[in-house]
C-alpha positions as CSV (number, residue, x, y, z in Angstrom):
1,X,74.3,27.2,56.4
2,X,74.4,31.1,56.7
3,X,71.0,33.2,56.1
4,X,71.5,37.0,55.2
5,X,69.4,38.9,57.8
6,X,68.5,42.8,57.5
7,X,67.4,44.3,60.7
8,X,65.7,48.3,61.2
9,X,67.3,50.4,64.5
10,X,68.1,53.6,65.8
11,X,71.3,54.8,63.9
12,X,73.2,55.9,67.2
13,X,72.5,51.8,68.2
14,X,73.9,50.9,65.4
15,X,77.4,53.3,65.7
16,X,77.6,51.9,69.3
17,X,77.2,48.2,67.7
18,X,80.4,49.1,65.6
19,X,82.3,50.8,68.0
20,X,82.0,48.1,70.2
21,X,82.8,45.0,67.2
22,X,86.0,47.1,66.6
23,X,86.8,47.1,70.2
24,X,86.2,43.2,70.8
25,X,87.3,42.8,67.0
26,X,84.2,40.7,66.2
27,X,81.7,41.7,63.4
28,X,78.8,43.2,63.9
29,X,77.4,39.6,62.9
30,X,79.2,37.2,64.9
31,X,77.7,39.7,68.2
32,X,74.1,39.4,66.7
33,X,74.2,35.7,66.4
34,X,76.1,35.0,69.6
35,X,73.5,37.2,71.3
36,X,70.5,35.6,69.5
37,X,71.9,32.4,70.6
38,X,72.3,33.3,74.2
39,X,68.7,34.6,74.4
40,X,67.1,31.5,72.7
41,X,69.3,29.0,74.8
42,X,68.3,30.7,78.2
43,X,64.5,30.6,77.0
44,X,64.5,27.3,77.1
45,X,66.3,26.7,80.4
46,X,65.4,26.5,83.7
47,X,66.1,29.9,85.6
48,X,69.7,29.9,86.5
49,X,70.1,29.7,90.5
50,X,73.6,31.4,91.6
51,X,75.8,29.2,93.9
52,X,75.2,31.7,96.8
53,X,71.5,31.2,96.2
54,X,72.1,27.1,96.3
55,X,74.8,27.5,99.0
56,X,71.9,28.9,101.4
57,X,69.2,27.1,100.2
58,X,67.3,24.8,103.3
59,X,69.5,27.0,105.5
60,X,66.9,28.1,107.3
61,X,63.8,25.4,107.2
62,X,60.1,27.1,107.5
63,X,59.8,25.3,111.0
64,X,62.3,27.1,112.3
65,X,60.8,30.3,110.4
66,X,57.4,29.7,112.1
67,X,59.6,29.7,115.5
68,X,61.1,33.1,115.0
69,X,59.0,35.9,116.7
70,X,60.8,38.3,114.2
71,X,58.4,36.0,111.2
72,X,55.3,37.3,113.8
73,X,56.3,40.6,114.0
74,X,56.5,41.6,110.2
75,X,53.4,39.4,109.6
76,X,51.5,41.8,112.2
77,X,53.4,44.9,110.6
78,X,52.4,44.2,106.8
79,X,48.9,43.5,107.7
């Protein structure tokens, strides 16, 4: 079921909004709800890790960080 919505903004937004529907050749609408559904969807998930993020993840373990006279060096300069 589709719900009329009227929304308030800065005229040169919406000129950029049309400009950039024609470009994509969606309506102004179909960018609105795909964007209103993108921003409700993330809300509710967890934050996204990237797979560079997960590929290094337990790379390093915190033993082997406590080892590292580097870790003792910036603790000492950030005091």
């Amino acid at each position: 079921m589709e719900t009329k919505l009227t929304l308030k903004m800065d005229r040169r937004v919406v000129e950029a909004i049309k400009k950039y529907a024609k470009q994509t050749k969606r309506s102004v609408s179909k960018l609105a709800e795909d964007y209103f559904k993108r921003i409700t969807s993330d809300y509710k998930k967890e934050p996204l890790i990237t797979p560079l993020v997960q590929e290094l993840s337990g790379v390093i373990s915190e033993k082997d960080l406590e080892n590292l006279d580097y870790t003792a060096y910036l603790e000492k300069k950030y005091e």
